[in-house]
Backbone as ProteinMPNN parsed JSONL, in Angstrom:
{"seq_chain_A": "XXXXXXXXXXXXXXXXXXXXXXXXXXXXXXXXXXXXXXXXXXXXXXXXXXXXXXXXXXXXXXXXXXXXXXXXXXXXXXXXXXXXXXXXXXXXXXXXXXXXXXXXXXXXXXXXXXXXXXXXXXXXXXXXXXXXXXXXXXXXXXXXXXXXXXXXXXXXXXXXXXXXXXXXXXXXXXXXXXXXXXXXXXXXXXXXXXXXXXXXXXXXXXXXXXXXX", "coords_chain_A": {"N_chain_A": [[6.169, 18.665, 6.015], [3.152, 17.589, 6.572], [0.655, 17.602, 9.589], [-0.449, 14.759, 11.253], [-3.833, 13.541, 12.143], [-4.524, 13.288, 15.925], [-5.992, 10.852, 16.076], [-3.982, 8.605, 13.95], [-0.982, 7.909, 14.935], [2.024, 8.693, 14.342], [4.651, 6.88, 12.988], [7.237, 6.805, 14.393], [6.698, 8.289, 16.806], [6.042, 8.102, 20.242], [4.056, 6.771, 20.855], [3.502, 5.259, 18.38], [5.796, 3.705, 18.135], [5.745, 2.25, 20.746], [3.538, 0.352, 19.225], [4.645, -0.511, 17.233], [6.787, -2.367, 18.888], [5.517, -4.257, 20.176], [3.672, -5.314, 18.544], [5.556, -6.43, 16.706], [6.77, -8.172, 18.821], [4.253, -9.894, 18.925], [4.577, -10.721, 16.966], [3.22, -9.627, 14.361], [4.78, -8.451, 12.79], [6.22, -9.261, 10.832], [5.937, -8.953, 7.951], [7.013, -6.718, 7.839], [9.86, -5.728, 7.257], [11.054, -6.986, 4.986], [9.634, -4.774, 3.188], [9.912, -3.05, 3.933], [12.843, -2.181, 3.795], [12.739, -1.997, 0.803], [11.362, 0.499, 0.485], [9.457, 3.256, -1.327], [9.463, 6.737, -2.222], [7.098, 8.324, -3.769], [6.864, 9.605, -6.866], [5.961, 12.01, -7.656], [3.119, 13.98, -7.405], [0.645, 12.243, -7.903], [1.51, 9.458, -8.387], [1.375, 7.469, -6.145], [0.045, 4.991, -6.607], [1.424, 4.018, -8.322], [3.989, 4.302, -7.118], [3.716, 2.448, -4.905], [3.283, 0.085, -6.169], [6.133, -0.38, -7.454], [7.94, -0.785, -4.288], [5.877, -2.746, -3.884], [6.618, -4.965, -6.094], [9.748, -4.957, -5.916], [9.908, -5.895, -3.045], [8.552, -8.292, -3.373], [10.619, -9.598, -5.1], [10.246, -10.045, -7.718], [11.3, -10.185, -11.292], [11.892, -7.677, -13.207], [12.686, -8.444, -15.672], [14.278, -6.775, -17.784], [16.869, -4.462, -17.442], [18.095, -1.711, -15.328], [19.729, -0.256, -14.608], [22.966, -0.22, -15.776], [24.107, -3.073, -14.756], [22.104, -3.692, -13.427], [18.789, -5.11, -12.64], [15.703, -4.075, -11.908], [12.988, -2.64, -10.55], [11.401, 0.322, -11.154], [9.714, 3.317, -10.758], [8.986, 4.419, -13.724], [9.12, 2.368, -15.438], [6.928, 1.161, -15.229], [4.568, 1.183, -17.669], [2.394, -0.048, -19.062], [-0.069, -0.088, -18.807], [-1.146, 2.395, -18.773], [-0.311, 5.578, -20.028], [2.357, 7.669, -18.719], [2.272, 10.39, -18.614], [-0.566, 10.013, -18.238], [-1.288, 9.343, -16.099], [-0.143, 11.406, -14.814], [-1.91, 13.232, -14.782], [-4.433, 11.93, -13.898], [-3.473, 9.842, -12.483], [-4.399, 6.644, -10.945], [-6.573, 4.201, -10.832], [-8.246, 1.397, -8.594], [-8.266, -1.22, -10.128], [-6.253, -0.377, -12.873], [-3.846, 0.007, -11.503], [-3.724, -2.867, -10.817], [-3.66, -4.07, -13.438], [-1.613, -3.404, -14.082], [0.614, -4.45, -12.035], [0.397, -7.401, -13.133], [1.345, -6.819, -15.449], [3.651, -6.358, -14.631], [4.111, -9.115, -13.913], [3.679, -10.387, -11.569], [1.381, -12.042, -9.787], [-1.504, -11.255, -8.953], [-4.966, -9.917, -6.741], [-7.856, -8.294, -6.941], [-9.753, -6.549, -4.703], [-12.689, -5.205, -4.216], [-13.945, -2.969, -1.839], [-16.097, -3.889, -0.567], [-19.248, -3.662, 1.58], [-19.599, -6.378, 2.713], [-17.405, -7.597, 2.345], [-15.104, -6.955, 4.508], [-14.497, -8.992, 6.304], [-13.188, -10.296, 5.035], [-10.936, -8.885, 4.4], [-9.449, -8.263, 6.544], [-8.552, -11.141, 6.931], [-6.946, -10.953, 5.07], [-5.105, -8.825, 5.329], [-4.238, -9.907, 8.417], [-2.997, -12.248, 7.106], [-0.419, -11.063, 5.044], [0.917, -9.365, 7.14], [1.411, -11.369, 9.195], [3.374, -12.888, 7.879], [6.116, -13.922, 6.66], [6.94, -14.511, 4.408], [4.636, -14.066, 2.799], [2.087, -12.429, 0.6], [2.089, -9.256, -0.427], [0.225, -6.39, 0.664], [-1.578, -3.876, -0.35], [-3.307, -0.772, -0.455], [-6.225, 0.798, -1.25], [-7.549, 4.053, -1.251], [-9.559, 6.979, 0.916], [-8.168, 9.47, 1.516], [-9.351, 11.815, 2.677], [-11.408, 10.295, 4.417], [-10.112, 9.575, 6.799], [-9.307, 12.066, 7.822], [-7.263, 13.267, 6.695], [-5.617, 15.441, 4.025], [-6.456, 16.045, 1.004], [-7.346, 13.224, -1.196], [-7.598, 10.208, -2.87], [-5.771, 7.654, -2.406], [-3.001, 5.52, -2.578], [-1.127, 2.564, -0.41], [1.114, 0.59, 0.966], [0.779, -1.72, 3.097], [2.069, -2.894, 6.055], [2.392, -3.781, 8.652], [0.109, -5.142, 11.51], [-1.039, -4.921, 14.73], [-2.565, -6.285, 16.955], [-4.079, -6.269, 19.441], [-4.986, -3.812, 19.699], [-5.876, -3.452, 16.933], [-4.865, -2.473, 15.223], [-3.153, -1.037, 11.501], [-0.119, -0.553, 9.917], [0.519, 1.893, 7.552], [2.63, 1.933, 4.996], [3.082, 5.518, 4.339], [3.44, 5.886, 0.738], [3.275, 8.966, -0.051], [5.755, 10.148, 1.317], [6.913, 12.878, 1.666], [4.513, 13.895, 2.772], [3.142, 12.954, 4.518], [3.924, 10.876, 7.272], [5.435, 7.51, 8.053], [2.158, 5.789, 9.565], [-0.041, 4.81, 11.819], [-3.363, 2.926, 11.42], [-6.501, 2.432, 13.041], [-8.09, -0.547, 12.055], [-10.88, -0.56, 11.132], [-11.482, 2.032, 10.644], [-9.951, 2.245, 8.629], [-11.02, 0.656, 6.917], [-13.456, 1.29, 6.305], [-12.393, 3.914, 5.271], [-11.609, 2.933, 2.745], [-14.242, 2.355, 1.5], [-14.883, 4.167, -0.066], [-16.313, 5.915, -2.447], [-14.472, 6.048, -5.907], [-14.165, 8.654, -7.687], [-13.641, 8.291, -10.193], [-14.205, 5.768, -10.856], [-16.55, 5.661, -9.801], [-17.086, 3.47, -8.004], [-16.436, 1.941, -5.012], [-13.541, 1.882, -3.647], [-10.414, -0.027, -2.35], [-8.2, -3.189, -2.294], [-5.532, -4.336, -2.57], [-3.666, -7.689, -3.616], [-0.67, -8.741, -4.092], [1.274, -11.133, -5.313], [4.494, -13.2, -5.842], [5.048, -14.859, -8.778], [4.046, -18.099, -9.72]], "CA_chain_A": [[5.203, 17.586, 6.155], [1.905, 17.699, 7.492], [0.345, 16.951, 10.704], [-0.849, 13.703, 11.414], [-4.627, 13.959, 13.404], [-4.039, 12.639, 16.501], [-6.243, 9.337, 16.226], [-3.057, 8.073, 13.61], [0.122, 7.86, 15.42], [3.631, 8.279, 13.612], [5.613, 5.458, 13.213], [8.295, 7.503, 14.814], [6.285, 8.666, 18.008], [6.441, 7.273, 21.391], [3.152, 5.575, 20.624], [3.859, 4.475, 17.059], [7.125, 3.117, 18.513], [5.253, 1.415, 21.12], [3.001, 0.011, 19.037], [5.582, -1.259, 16.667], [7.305, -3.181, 19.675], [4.048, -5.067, 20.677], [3.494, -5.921, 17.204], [6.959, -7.726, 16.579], [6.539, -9.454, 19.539], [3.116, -10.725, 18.896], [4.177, -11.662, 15.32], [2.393, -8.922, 13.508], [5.397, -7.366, 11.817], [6.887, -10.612, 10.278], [5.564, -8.732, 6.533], [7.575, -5.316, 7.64], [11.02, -5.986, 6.999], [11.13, -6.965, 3.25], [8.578, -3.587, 2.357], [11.045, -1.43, 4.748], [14.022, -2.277, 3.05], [12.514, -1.387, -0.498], [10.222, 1.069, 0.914], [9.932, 4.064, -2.138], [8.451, 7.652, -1.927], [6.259, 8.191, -4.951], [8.125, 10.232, -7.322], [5.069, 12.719, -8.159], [1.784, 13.884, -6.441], [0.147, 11.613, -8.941], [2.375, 8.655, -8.53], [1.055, 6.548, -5.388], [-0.478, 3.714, -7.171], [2.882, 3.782, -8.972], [5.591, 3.983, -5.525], [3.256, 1.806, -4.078], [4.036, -1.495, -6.679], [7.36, -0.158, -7.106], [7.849, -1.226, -3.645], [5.644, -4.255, -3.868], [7.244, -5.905, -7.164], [11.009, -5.109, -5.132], [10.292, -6.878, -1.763], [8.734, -9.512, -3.761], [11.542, -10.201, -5.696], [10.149, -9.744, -9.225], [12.148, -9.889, -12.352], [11.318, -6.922, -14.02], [13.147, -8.844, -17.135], [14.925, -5.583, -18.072], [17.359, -3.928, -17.124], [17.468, -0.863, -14.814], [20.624, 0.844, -15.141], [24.102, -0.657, -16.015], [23.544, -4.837, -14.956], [20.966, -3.846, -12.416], [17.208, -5.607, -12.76], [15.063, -3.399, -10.584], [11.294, -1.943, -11.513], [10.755, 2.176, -10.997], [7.809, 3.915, -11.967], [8.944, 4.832, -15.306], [9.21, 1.201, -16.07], [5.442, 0.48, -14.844], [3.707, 1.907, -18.385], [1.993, -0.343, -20.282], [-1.687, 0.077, -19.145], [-1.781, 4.046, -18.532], [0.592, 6.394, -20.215], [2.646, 8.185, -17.498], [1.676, 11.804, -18.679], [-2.024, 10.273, -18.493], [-1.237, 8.956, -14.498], [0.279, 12.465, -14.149], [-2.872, 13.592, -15.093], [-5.691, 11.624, -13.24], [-3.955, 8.914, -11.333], [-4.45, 5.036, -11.379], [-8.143, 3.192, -10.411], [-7.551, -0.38, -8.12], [-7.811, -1.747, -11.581], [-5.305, -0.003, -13.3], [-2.821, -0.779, -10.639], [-3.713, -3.995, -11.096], [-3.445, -4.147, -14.597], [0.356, -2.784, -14.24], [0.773, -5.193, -11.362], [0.024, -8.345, -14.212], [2.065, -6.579, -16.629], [5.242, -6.575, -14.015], [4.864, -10.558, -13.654], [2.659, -10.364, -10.309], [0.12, -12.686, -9.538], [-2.579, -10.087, -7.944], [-6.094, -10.315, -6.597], [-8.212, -7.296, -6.747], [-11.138, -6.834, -4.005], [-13.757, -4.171, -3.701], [-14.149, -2.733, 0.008], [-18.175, -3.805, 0.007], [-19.558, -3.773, 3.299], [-19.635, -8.004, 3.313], [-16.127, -8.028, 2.469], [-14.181, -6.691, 5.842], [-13.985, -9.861, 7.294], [-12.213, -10.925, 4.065], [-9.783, -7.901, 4.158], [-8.934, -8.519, 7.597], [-7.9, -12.015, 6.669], [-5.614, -10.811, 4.01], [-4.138, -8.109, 6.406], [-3.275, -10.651, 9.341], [-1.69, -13.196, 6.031], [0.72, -10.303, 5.242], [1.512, -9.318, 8.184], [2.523, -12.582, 10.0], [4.175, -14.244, 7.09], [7.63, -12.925, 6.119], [7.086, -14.909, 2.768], [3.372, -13.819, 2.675], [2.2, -11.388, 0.263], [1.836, -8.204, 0.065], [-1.064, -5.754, 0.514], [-1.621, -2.808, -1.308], [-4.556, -0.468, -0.093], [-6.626, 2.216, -2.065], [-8.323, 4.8, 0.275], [-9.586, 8.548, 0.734], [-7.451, 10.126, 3.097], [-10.694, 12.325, 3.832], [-12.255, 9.87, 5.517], [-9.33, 9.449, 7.319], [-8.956, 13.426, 7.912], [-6.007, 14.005, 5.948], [-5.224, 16.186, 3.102], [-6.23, 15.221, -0.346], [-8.306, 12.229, -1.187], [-7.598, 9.111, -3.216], [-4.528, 7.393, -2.455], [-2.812, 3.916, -2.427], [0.046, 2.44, 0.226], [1.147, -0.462, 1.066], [0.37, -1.275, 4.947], [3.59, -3.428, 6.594], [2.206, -4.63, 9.943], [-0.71, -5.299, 12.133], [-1.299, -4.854, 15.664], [-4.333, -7.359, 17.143], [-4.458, -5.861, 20.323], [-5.117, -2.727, 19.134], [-6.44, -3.605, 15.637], [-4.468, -1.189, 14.207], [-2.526, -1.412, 10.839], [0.372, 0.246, 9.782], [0.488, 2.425, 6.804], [3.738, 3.091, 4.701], [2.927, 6.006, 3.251], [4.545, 6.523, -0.452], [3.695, 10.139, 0.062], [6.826, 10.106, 2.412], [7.248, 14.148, 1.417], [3.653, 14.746, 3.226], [3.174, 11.939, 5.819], [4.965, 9.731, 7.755], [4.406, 6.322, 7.97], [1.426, 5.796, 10.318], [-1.04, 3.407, 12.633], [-4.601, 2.87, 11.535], [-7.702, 1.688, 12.8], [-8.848, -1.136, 10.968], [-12.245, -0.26, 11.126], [-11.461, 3.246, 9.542], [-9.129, 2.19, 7.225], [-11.656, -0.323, 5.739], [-14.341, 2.552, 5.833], [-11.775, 4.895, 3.803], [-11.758, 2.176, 1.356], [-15.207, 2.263, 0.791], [-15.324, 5.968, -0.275], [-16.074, 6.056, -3.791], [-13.447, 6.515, -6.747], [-14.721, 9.681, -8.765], [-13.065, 7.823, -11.677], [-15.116, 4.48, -11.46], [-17.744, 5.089, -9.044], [-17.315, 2.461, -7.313], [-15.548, 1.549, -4.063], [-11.693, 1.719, -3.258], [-10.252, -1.653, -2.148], [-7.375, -3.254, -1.977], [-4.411, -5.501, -3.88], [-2.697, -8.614, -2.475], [-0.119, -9.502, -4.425], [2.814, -12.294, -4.768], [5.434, -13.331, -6.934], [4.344, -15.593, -9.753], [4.725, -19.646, -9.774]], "C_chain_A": [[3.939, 18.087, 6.837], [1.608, 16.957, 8.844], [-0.41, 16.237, 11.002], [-2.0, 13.609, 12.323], [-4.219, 12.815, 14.915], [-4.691, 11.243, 16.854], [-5.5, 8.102, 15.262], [-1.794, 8.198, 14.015], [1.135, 7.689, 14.015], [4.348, 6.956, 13.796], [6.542, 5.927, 14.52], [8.092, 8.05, 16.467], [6.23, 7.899, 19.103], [5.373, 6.532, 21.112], [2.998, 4.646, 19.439], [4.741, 3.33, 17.721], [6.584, 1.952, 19.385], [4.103, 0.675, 20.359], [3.554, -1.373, 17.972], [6.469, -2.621, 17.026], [6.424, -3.944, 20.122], [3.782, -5.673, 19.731], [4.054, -6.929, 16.922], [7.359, -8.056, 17.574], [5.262, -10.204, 19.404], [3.169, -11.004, 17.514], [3.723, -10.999, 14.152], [3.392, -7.634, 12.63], [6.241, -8.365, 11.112], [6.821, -10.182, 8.359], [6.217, -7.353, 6.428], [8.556, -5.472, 7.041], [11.136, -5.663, 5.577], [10.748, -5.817, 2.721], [9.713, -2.633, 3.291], [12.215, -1.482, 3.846], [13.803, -2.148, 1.602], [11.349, -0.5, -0.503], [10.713, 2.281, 0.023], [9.115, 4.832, -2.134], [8.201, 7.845, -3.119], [7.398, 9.531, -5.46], [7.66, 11.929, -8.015], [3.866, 12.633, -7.342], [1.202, 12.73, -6.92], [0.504, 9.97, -8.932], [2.308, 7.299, -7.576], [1.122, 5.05, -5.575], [1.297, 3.12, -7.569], [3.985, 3.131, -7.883], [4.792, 2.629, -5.034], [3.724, 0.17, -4.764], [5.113, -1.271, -6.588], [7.894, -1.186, -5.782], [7.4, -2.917, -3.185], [6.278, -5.617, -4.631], [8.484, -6.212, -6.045], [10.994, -5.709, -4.05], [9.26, -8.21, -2.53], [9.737, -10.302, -5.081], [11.42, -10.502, -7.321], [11.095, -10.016, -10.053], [11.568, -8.885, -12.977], [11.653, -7.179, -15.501], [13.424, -8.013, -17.575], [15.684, -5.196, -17.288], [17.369, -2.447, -16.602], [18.233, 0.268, -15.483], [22.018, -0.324, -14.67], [23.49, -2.088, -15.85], [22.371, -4.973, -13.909], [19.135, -4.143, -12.99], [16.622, -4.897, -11.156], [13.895, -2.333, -11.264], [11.695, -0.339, -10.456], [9.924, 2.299, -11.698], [8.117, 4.045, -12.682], [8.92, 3.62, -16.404], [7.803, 0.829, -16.23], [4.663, 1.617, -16.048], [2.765, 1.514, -19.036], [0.719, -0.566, -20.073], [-2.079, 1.278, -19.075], [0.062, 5.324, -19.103], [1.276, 7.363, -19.049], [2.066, 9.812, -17.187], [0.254, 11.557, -18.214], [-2.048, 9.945, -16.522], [-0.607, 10.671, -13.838], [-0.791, 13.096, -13.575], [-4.102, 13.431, -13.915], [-5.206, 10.442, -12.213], [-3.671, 7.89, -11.928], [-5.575, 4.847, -10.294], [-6.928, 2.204, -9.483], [-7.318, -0.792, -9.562], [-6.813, -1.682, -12.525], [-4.012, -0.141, -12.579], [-2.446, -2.068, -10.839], [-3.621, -4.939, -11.807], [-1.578, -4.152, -14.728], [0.837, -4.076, -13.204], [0.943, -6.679, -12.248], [1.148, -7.968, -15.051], [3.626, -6.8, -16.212], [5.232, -8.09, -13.868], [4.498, -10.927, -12.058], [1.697, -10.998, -10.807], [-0.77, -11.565, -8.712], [-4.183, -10.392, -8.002], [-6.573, -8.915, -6.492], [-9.859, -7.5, -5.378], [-11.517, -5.933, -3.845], [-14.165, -4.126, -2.188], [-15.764, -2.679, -0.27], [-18.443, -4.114, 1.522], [-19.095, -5.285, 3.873], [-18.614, -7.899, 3.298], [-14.692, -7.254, 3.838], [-13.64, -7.666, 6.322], [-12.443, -10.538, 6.27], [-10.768, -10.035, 3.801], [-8.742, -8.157, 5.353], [-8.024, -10.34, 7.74], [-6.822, -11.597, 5.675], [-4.445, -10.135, 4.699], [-3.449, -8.828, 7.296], [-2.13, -11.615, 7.811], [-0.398, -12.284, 5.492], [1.411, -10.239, 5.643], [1.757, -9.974, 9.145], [3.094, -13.536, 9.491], [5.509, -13.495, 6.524], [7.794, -13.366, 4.611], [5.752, -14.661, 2.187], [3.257, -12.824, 1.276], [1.803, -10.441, 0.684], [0.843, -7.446, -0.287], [-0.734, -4.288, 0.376], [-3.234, -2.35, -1.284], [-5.0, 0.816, -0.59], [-7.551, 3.062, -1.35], [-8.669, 6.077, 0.133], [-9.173, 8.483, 1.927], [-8.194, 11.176, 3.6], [-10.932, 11.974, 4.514], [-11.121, 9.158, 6.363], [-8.463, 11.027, 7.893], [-7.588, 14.041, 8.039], [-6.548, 14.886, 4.783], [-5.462, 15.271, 1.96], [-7.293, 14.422, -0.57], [-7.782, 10.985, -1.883], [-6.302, 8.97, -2.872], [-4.228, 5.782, -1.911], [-1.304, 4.219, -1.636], [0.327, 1.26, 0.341], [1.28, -0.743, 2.695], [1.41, -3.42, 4.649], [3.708, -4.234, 7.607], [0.872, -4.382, 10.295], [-0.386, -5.836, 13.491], [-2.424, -5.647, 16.217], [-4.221, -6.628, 18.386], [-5.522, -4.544, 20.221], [-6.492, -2.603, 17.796], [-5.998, -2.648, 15.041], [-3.294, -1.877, 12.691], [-1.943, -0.188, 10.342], [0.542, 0.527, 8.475], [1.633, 3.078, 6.336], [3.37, 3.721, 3.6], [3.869, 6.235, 2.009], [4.637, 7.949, -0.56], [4.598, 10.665, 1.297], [7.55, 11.961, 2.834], [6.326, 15.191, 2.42], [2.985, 13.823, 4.538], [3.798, 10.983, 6.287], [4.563, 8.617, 7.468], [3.435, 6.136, 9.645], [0.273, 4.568, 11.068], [-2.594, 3.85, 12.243], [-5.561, 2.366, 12.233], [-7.979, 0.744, 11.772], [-9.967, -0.65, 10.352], [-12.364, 0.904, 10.429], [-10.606, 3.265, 8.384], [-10.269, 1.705, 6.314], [-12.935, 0.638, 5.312], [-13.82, 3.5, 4.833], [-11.707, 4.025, 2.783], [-13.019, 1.966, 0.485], [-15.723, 3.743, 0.108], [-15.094, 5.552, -1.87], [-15.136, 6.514, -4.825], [-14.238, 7.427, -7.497], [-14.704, 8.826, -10.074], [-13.867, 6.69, -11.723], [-16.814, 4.68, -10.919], [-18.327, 4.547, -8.218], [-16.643, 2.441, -6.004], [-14.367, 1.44, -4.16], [-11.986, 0.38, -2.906], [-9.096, -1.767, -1.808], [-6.717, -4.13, -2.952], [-3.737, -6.611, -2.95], [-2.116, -9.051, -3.698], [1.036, -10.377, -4.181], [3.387, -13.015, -5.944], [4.952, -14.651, -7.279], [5.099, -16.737, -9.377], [4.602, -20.317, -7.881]], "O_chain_A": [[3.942, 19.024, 7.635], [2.179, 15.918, 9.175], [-1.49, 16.801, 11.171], [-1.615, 13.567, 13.492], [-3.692, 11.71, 14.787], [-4.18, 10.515, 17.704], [-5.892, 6.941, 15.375], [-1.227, 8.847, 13.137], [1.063, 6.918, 13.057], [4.453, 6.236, 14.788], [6.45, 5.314, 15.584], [9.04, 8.208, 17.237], [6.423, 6.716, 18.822], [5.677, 5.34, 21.084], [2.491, 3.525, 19.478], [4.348, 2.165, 17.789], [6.806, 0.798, 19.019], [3.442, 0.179, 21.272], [3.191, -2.545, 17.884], [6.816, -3.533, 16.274], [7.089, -4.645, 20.885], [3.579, -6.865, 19.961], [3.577, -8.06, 16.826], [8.549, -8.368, 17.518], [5.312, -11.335, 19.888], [2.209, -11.415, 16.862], [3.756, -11.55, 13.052], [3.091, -6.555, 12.118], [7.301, -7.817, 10.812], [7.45, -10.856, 7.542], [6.168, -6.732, 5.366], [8.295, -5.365, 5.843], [11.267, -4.56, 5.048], [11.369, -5.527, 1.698], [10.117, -1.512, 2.981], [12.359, -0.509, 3.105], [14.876, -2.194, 1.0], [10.44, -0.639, -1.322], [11.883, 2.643, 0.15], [7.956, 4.422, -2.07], [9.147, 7.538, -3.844], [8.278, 10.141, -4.853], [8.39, 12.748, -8.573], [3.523, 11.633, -6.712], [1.282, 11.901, -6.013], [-0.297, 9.238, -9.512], [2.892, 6.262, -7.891], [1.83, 4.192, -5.047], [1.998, 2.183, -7.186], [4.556, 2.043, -7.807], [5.541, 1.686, -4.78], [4.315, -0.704, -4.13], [5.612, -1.831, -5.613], [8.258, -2.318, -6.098], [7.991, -3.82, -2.593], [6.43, -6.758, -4.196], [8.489, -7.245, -5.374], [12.074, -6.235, -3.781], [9.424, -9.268, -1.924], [9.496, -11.311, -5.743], [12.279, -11.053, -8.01], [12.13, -10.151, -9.4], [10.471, -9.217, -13.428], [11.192, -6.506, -16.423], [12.574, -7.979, -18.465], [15.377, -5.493, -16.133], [16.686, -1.709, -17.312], [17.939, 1.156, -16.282], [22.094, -1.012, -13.652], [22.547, -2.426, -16.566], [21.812, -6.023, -13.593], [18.482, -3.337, -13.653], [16.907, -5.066, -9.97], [13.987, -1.524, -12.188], [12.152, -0.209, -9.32], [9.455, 1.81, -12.726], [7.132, 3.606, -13.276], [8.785, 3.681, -17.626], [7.441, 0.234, -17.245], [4.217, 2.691, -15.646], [2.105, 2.336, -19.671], [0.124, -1.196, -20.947], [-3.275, 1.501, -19.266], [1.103, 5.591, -18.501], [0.391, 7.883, -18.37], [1.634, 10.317, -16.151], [-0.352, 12.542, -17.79], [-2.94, 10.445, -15.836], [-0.65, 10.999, -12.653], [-0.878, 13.473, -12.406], [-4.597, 14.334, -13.241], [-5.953, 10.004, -11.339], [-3.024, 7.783, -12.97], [-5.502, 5.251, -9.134], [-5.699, 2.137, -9.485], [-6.209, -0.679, -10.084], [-6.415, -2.72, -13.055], [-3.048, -0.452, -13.279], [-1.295, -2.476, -11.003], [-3.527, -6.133, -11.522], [-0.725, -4.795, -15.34], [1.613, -4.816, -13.808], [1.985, -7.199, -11.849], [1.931, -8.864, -15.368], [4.545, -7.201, -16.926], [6.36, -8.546, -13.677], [5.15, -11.79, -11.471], [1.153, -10.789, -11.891], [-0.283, -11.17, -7.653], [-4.704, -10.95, -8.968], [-5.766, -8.165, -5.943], [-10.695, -8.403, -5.334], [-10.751, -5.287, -3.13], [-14.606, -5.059, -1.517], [-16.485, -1.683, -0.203], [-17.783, -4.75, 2.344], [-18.508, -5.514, 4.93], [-18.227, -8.08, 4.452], [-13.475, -7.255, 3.659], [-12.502, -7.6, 6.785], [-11.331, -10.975, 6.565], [-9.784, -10.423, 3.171], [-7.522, -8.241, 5.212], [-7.099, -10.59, 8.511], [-5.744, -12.189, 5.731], [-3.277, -10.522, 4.747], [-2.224, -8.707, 7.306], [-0.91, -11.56, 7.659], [0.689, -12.858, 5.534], [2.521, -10.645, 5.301], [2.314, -9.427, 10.097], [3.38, -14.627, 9.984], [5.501, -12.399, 5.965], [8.522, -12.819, 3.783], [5.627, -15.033, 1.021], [4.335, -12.425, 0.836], [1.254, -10.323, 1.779], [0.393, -7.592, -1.424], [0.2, -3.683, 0.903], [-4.17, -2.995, -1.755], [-4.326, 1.833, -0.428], [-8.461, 2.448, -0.794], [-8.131, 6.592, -0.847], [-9.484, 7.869, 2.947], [-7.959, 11.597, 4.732], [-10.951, 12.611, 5.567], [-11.361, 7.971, 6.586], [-7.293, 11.069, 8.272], [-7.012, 14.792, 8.827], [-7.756, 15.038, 4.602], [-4.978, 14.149, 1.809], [-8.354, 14.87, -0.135], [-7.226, 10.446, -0.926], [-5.568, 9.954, -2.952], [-4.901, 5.078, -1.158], [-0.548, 5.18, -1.782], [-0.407, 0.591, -0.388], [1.879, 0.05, 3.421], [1.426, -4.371, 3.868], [4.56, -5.108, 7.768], [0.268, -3.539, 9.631], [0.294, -6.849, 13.654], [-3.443, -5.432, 15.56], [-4.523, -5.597, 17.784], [-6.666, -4.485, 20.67], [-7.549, -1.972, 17.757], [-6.703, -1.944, 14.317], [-2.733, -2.967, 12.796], [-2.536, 0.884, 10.223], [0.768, -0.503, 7.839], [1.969, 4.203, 6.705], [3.248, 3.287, 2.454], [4.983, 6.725, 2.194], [5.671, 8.443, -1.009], [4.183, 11.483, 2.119], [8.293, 12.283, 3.761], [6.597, 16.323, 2.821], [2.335, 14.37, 5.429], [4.265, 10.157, 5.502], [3.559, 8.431, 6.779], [4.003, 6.337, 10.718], [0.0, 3.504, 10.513], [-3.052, 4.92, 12.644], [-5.475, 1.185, 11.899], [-8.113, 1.154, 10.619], [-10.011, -0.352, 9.158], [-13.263, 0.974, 9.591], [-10.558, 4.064, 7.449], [-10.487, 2.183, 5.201], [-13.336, 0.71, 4.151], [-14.43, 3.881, 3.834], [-11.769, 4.588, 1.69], [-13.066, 1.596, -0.688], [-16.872, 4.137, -0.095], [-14.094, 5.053, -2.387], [-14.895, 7.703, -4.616], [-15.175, 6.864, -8.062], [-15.655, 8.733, -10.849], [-14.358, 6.542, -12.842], [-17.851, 4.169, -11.341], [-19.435, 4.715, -7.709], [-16.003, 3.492, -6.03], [-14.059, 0.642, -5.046], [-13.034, -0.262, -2.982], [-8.58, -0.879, -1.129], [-7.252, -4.578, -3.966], [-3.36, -6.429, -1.793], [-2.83, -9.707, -4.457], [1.673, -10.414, -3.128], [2.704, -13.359, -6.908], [4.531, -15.467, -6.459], [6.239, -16.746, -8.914], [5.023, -21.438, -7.595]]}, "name": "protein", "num_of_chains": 1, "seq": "XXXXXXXXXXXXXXXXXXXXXXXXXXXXXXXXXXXXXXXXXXXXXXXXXXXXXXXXXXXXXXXXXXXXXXXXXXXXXXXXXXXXXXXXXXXXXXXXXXXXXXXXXXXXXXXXXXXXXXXXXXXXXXXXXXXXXXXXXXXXXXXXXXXXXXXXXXXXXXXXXXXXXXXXXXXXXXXXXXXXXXXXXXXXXXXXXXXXXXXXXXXXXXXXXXXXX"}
């Protein structure tokens, strides 16, 4: 694994840990639970966008209306194909859009939002609704882990809790092979979201979705 700079704490570290315990007492991990217990490491460098619904469809309780294996109903990436061929996600990836497209196609209600400067305050409302509703949905965040001085650059997770004291939010990474799961900054998370996608151009963002009806 790699090493985490030290302005993101490990889940796992005495300050993660404490941060975790402050949290779920002030309410702000009420959206962990469900995403821990179907929490899935991407299955390919390439694959983020992918682990990351994975995850989201399964703690919201989806039907993937298929079958997985033997009488089991349960979405994996190989199921999530029908807006980007998998060889072509091997390839280049998945946009917010294209996530969001696959997200629709699994039977998710989803909202897409562009990280523009005006919209923070609006992200930060979606983040606390997450993370202090245990029936809330769930958020799904697209980011350069540059501007977050990691390794790499584009990448999507799904973030589990929020801290208000702090303002930090926690980040489970799907690359579970090359980072732990970790504590953000708001304020720099929502900045790595505004780092341009090579592929559109435009701004990273984020996903909130929640099971249809």
């Amino acid at each position: 694994m790699r090493a985490l700079p030290e302005a993101l704490p490990a889940l796992s570290s005495p300050a993660g840990k404490r941060l975790f315990a402050e949290a779920l007492a002030d309410g702000g991990m009420a959206g962990y639970f469900r995403l821990a217990q179907q929490f899935h490491t991407q299955a390919d460098p390439a694959y983020c966008g992918l682990g990351s619904l994975v995850c989201a469809l399964n703690a919201l309780g989806i039907d993937p209306a298929r079958s997985w294996k033997g009488p089991w109903r349960w979405f994996t990436e190989e199921m999530l194909d029908c807006c980007k061929p998998l060889d072509d996600v091997k390839h280049s990836g998945l946009t917010l859009e294209e996530v969001a497209c696959l997200a629709r196609c699994a039977g998710a209600d989803v909202s897409v939002h562009t990280a523009a400067p005006a919209a923070q305050q609006a992200f930060r409302e979606h983040l606390r609704g997450s993370a202090f509703a245990e029936d809330g949905p769930v958020l799904l965040v697209n980011y350069s882990r540059r501007a977050l001085e990691q390794t790499g650059d584009g990448h999507f997770s799904p973030i589990a809790g929020y801290h208000a004291g702090e303002d930090r939010a926690l980040v489970l990474d799907t690359a579970r092979f090359k980072y732990p799961p970790h504590w953000v900054p708001v304020e720099r998370l929502f900045g790595a979201m505004q780092a341009a996608d090579p592929a559109t151009g435009a701004a990273r963002g984020w996903l909130l979705l929640r099971a249809p009806g």
